[in-house]
C-alpha positions as CSV (number, residue, x, y, z in Angstrom):
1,X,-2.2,7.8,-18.7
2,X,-5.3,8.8,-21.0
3,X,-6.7,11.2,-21.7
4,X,-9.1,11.0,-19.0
5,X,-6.9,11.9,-16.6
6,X,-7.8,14.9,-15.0
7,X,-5.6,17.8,-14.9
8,X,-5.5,17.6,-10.7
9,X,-4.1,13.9,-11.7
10,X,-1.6,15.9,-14.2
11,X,-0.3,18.2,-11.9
12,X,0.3,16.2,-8.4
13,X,2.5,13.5,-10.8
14,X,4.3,17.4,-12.2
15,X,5.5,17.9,-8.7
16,X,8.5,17.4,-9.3
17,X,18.8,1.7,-17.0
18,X,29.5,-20.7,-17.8
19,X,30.1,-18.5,-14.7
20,X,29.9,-15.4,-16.9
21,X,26.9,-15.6,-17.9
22,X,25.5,-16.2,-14.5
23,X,27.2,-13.5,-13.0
24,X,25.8,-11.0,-16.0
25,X,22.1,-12.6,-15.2
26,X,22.6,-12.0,-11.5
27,X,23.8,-8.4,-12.1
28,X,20.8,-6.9,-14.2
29,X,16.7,-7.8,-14.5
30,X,15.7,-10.8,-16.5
31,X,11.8,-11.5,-18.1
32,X,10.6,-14.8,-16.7
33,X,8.2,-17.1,-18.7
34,X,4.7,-15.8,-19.0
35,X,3.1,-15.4,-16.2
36,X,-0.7,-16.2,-15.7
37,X,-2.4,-12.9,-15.6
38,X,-6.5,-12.7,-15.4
39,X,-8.3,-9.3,-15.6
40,X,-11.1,-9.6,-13.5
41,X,-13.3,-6.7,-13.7
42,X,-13.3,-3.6,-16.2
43,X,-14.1,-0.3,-14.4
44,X,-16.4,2.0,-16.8
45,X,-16.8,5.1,-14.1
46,X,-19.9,4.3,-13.5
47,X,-18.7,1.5,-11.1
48,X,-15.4,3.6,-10.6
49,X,-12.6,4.9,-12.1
50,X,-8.7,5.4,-11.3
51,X,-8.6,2.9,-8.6
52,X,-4.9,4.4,-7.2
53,X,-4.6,1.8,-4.1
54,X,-3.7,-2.1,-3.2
55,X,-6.6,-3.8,-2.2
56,X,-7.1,-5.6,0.9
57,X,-8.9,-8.9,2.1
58,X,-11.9,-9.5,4.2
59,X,-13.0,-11.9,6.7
60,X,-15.4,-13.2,3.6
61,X,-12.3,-14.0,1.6
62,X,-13.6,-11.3,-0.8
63,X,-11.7,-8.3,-1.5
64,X,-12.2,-4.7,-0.8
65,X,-10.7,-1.4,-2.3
66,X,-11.2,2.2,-3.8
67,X,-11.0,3.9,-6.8
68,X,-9.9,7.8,-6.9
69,X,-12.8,8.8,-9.4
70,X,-16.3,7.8,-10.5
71,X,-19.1,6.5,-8.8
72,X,-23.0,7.2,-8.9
73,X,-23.2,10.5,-7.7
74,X,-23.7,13.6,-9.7
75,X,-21.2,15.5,-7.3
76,X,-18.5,16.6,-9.1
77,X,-15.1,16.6,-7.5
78,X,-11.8,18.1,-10.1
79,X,-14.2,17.5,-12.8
80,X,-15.4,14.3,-12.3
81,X,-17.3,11.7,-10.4
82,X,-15.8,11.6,-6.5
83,X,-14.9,7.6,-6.3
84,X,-16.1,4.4,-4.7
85,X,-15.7,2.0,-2.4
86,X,-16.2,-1.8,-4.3
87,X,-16.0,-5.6,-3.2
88,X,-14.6,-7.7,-5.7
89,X,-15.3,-11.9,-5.4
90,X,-12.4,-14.1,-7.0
91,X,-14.3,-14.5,-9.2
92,X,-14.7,-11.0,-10.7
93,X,-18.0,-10.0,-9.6
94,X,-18.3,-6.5,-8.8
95,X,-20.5,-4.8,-5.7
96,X,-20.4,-0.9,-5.6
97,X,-20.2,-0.4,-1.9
98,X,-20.5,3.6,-1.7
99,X,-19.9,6.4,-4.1
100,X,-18.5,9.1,-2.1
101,X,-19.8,12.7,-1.7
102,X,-23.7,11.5,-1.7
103,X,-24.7,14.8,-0.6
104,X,-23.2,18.9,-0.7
105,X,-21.6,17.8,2.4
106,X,-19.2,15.2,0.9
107,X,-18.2,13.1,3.8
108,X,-15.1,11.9,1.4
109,X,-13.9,12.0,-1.5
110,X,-11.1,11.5,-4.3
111,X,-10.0,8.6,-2.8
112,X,-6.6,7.6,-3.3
113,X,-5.6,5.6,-0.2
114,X,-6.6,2.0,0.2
115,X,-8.6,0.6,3.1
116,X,-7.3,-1.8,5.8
117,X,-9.4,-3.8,7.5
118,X,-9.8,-3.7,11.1
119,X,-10.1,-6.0,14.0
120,X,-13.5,-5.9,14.5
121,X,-14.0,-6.9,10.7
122,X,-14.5,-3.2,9.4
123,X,-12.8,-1.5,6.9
124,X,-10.9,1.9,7.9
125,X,-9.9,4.2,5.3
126,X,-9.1,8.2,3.9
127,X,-10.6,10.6,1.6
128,X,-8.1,13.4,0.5
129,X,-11.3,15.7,-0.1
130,X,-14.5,16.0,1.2
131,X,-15.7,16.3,4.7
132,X,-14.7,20.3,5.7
133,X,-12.7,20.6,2.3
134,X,-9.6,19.0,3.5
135,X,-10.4,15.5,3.6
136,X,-11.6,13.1,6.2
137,X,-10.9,9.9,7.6
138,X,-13.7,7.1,7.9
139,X,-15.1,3.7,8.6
140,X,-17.1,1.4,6.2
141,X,-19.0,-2.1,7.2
142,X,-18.7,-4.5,4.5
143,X,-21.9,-4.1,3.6
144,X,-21.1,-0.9,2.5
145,X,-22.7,1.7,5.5
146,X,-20.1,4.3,5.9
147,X,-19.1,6.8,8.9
148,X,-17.4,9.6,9.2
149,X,-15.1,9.7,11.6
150,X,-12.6,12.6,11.1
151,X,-13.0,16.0,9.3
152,X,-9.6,17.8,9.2
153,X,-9.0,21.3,8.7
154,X,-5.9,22.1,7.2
155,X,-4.2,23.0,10.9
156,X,-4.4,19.1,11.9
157,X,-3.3,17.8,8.2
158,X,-4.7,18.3,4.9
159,X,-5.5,15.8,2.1
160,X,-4.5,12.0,3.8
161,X,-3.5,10.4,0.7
162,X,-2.3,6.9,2.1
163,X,-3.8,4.3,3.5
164,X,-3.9,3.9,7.9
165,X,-2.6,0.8,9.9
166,X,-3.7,0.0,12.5
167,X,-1.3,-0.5,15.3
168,X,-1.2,-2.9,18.3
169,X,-2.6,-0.1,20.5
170,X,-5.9,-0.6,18.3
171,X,-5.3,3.2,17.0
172,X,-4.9,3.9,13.4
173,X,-2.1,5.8,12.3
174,X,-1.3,7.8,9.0
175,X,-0.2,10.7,7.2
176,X,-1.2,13.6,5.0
177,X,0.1,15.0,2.1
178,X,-0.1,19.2,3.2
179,X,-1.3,20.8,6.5
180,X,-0.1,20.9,9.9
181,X,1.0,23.5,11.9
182,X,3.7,24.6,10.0
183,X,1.3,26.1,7.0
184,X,3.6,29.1,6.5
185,X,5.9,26.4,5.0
186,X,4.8,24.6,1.3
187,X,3.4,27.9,-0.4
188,X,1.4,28.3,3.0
189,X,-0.3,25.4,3.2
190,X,1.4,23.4,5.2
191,X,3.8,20.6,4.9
192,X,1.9,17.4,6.0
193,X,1.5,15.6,9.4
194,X,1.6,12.1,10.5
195,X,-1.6,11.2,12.8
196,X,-3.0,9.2,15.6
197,X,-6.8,8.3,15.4
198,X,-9.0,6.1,17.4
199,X,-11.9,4.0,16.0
200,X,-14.3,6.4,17.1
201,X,-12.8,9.1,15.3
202,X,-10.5,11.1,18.1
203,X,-7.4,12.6,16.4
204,X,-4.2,13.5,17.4
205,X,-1.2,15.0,15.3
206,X,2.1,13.7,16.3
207,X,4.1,15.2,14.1
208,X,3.7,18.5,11.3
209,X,6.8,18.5,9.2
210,X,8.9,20.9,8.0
211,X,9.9,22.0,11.7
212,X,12.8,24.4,10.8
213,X,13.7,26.5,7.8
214,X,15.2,23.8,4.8
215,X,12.6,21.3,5.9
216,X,15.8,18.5,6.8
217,X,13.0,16.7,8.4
218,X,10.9,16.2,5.2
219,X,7.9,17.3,3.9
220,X,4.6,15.8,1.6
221,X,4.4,12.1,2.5
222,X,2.2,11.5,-0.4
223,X,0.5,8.4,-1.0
224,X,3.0,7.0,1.8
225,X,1.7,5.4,4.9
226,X,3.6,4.0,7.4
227,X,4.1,0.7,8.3
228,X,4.7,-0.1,12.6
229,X,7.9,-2.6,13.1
230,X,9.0,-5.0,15.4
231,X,10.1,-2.5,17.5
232,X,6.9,-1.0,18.0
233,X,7.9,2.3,16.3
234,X,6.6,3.5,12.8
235,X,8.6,3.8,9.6
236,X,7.7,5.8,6.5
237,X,8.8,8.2,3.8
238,X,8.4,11.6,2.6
239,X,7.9,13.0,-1.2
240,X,10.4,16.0,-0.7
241,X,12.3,17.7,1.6
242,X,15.5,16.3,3.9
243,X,19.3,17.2,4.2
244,X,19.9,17.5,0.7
245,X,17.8,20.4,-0.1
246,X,19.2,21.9,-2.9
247,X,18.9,18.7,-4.8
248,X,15.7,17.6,-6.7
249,X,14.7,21.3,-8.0
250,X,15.5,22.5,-4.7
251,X,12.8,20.9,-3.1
252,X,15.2,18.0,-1.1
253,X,14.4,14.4,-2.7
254,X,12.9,13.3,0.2
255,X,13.4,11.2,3.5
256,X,13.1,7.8,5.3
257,X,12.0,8.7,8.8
258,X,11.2,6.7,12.0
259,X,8.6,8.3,14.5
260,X,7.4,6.8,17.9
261,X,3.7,6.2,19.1
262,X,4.1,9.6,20.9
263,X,5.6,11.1,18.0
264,X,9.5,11.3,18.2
265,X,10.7,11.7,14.7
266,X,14.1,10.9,13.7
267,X,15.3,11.3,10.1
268,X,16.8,8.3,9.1
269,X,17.8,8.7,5.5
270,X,18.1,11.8,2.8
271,X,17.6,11.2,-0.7
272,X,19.9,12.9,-2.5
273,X,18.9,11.9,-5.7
274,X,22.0,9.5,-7.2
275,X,20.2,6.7,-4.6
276,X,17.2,7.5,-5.5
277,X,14.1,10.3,-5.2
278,X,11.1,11.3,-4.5
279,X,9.6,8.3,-2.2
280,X,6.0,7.9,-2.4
281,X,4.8,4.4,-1.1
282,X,4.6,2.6,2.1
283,X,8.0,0.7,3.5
284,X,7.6,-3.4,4.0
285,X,9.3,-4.7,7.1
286,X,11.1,-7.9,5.9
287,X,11.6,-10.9,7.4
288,X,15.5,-10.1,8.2
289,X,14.0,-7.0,10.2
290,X,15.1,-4.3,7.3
291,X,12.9,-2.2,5.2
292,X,12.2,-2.4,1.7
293,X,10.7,0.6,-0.9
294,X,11.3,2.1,-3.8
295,X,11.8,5.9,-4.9
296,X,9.5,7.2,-8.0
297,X,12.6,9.1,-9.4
298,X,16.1,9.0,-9.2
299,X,18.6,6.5,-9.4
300,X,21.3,6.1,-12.2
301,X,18.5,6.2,-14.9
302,X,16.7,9.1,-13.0
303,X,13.5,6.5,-13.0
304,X,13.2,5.0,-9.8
305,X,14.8,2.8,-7.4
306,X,14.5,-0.3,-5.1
307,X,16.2,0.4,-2.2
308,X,16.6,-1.7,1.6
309,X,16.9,0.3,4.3
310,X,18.3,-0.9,8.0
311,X,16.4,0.6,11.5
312,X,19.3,2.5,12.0
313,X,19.5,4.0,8.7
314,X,22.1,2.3,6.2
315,X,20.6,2.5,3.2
316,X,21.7,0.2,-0.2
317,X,20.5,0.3,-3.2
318,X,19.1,-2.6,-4.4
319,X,18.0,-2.2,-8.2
320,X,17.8,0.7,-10.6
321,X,14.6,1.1,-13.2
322,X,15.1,1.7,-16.7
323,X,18.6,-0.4,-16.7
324,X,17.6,-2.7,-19.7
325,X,17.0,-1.2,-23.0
326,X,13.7,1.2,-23.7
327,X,13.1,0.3,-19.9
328,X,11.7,-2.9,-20.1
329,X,12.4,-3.7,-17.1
330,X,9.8,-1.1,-16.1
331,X,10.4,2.9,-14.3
332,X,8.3,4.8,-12.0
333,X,7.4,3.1,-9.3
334,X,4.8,4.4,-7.4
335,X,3.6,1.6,-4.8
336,X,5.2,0.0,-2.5
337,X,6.4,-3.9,-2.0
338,X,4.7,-7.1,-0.7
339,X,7.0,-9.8,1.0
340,X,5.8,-13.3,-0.1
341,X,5.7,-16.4,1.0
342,X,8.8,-17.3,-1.1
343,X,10.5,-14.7,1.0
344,X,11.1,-12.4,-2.2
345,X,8.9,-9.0,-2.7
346,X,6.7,-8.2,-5.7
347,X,5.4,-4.8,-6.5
348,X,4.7,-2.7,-9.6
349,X,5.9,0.5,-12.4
350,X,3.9,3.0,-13.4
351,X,5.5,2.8,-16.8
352,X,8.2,0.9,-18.8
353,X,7.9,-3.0,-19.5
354,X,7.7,-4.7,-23.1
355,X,5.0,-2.2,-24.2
356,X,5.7,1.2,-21.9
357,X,2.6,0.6,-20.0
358,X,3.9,-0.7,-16.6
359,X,4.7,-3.8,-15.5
360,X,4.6,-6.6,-12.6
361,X,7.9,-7.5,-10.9
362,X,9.6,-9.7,-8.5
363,X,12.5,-8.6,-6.4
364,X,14.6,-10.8,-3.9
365,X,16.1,-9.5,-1.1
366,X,19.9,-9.2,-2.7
367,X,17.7,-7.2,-5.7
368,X,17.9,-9.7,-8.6
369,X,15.1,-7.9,-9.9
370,X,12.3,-10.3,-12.8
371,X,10.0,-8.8,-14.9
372,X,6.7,-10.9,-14.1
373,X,4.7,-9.4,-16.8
374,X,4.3,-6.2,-19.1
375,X,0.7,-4.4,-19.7
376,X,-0.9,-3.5,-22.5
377,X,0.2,-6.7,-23.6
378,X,-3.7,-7.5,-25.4
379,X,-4.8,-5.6,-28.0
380,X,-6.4,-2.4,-26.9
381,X,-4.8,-2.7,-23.8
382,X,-7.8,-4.9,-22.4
383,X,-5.3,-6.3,-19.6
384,X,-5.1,-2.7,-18.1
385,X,-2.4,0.0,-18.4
386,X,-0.1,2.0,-15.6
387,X,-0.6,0.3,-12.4
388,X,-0.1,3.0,-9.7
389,X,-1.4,0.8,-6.9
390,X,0.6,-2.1,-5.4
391,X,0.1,-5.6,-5.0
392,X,-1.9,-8.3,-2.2
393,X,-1.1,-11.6,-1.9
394,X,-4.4,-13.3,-1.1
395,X,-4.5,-16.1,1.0
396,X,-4.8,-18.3,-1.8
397,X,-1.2,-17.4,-2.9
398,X,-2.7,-15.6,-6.1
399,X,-1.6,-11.8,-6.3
400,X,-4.6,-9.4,-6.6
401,X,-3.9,-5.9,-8.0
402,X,-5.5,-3.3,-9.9
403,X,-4.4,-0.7,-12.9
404,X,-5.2,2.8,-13.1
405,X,-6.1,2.6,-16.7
406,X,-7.0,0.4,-19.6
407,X,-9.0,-2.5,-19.9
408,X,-11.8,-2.9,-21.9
409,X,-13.4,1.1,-21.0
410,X,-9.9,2.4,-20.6
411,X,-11.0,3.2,-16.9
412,X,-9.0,0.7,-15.4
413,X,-9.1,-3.4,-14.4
414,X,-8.7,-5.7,-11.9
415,X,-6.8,-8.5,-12.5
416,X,-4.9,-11.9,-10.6
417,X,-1.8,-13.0,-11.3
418,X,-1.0,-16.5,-10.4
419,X,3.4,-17.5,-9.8
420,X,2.1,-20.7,-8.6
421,X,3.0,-20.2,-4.7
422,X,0.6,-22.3,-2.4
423,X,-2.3,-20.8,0.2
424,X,-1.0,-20.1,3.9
425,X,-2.9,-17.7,6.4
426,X,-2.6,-14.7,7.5
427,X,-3.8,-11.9,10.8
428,X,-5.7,-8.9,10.6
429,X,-2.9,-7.9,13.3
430,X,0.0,-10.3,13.8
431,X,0.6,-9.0,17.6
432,X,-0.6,-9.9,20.9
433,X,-0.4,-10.6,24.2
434,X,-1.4,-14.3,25.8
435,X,-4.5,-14.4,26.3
436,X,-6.0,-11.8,23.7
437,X,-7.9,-12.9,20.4
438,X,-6.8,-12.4,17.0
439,X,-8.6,-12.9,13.8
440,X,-6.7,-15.3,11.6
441,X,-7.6,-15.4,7.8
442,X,-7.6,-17.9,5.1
443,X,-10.0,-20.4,3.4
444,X,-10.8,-24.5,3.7
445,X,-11.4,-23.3,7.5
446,X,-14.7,-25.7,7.7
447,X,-13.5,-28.5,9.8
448,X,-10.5,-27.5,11.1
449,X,-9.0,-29.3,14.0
450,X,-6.2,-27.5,15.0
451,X,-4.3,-23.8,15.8
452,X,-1.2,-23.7,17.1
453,X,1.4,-20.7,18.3
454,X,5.1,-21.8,17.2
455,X,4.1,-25.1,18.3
456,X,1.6,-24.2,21.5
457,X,-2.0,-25.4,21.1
458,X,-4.0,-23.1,20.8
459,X,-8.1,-22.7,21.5
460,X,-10.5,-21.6,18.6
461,X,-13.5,-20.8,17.0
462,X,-14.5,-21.4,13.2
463,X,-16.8,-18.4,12.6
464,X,-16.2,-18.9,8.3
465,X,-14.7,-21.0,6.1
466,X,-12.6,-17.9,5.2
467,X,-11.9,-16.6,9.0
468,X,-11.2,-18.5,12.8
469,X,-10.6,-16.6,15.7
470,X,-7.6,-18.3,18.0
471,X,-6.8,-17.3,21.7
472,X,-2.9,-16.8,22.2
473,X,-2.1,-19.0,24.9
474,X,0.1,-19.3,27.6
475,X,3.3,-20.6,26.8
476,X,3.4,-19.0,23.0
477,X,6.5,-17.9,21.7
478,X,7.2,-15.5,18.9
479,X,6.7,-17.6,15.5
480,X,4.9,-18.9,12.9
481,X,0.8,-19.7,13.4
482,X,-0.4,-23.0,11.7
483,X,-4.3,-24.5,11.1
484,X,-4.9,-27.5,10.7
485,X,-7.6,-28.1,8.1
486,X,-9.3,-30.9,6.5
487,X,-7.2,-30.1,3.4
488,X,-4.1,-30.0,5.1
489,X,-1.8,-27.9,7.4
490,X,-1.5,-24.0,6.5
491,X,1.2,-21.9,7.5
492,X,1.1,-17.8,8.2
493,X,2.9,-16.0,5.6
494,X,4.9,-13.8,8.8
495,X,5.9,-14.8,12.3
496,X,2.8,-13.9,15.0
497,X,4.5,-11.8,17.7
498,X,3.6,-12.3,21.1
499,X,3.6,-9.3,23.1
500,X,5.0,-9.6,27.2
């Protein structure tokens, strides 16, 4: 962290390690060959500072994300600028899209969540501030106009600190971090919801936490959003709070919880400290149907953990941080994981690595974990420092991240990071029924001559060389979506679901 960091930064993060050689590589993390790591941009406040969130990828192929301080604007929010909203080419280039709290109003700000982009080619997102004083949730075109859609006001959810998904009912869903109706709970302020909101801005709490005395149901998803499954339910985590409430400074170590689309919650999982603590990133949905996260805290080393969790609950431990010497293999990790198209996840430490700084790591699914690359690697500290924000593969099979600070302003970077897996496509939502369009997103799209469901023809319409739109047709089956293009046949990173 530097010394920029402001002292709101200081105190959220206060809240609370022959065959016998093979078998000693498979049983602890290993530092691959140097990876290919390009910082793209330097933040200098101005332009943004702190970005805290993964990006995301438009229908231009460009990409789209927010950073938690800075901007234009003389509105101060915690002492300093109240963040942005940015495109960023491949190439590096830049473009300021808003700088949030234009006016006394502030229809956002302090943006820590990243935005996801939505089926009709907007970006959805949430400002922890701003708006009535306790955040707000909104909608920006790509050009960068911006709308308000949602003010809360501490009784429907304070301070949304994670970024929304959109579900197949076309609603956005998501969490805060305090409020709700339990605000005699959490010093009074409440213990944080989980939300339903349409696109025009109509919002409906499903859930405030902390429903009895000992919160067992959890309490403070932070910067933890929730991720829908298979099943058509969501999945997500909480900061504190859960069975084990004594543990973790009396505050519970938090909780892996399902909810329903009508807002059923069942706690699935209680931290109790020894398999980890203090959850504060979005779960991925594997491929085998599990879930896959990591804790900021606990473990053996007391610095984090990657864990798999099953829909029902059964919960292994996959890897735990600091289990090399000085922590090389990297601690505190705040973001969640990305599922590649090599089937194994990549994600990122807020610390720890070769130089203390953070570090970018692959994990498979049986949790042989690599070390893909350490920050603060350059002189200065010019490839970024202290990633709290996770990773996107782009369809191009790069990964695209940002780090909090560093680079050459110390305000934080952008960079790519290239493992040398190939380009495939990907959905805006991978669920429908026959009949329904979906966007489909990837590049080399000009004369394309072919879609097909799992095999089923499908009918389409080239609107970019970066983006098609394909109608499900009858006779799909649940699999994987291929385009034909004139530079050869591309295959969607995850199975397209077809909805009965």
């Amino acid at each position: 962290m530097t010394d920029k960091t402001s002292l709101f930064q200081r105190c959220r993060f206060l809240g609370i390690g022959g065959i016998l050689i093979l078998a000693i590589w498979l049983a602890t993390a290993i530092a691959s060959p140097a990876q290919t790591l390009t910082t793209l941009t330097n933040f200098d406040e101005t332009n943004g500072y702190d970005p805290e969130a993964a990006l995301v990828q438009g229908t231009d192929g460009n990409f789209y994300g927010t950073t938690f301080e800075g901007g234009a604007n003389s509105q101060v929010c915690w002492g300093y600028r109240c963040g942005t909203a940015f495109r960023i080419t491949h190439a590096g280039t830049l473009t300021t899209l808003h700088s949030f709290c234009e006016s006394g109003g502030c229809g956002g700000d302090l943006v820590s969540a990243g935005l996801v982009l939505g089926t009709n080619g907007n970006f959805y997102g949430a400002a922890a501030g701003g708006g009535a004083g306790y955040g707000t949730i909104f909608e920006i075109a790509p050009a960068g106009r911006l709308t308000e859609l949602h003010s809360f006001d501490g009784s429907d959810g304070w301070s949304p600190s994670a970024a929304l998904v959109q579900a197949i009912d076309g609603n956005f869903y998501g969490t805060t971090y305090y409020g709700g109706a339990n605000g005699s709970g959490c010093g009074g302020i409440g213990c944080g919801t989980v939300f339903r909101v349409s696109s025009t801005g109509t919002l409906t709490t499903l859930h405030s936490f902390c429903t009895t005395p000992g919160c067992p149901d959890g309490f403070g998803p932070w910067y933890a959003g929730l991720v829908q499954a298979t099943d058509g339910n969501f999945y997500g985590t909480t900061y504190y709070g859960g069975a084990n409430g004594s543990d973790c400074g009396g505050n519970g170590c938090g909780t892996v919880f399902r909810i329903t689309p009508t807002g059923k919650l069942t706690t699935l999982h209680s931290f109790d400290g020894t398999d980890g603590a203090n959850p504060q990133a979005t779960l991925a949905q594997g491929a085998d149907g599990n879930f896959y996260g990591v804790s900021a805290r606990g473990g053996t080393n007391s610095l984090g953990t990657a864990f798999k969790i099953t829909p029902s609950g059964n919960l292994t431990t996959l890897y735990t941080f600091c289990s090399q010497a000085n922590c090389t293999d990297g601690d505190t990790p705040l973001s969640g994981l990305v599922q590649a198209t090599d089937g194994n996840f990549y994600g990122t430490t807020q610390a720890g690595g070769a130089n203390g700084d953070g570090t970018v790591f692959e994990i498979t699914p049986s949790g042989t974990l690599t070390t893909l690359y350490s920050f603060c690697s350059q002189t200065g500290c010019a490839d970024g420092s202290n990633p709290w924000a996770g990773l996107l593969q782009a369809t191009n099979g790069t990964f695209y991240g940002t780090t909090q600070a560093g680079g050459a302003n110390g305000d934080g970077t952008v960079f790519s990071l290239s493992t040398g897996l190939g380009p495939f496509v990907s959905f805006v939502r991978n669920a429908a029924k026959v009949g329904q369009n979906i966007i489909i997103l990837g590049q080399g799209f000009t004369g394309t001559t072919g879609v097909s469901f799992n095999g089923t023809p499908a009918t389409f319409i080239v609107k970019a060389d970066t983006f098609l739109t394909a109608t499900v047709p009858a006779g799909a089956t649940t699999g994987p979506v291929t385009v034909t293009t004139p530079g050869g046949t591309l295959t969607s990173n995850v199975s397209f679901r077809v909805l009965p």
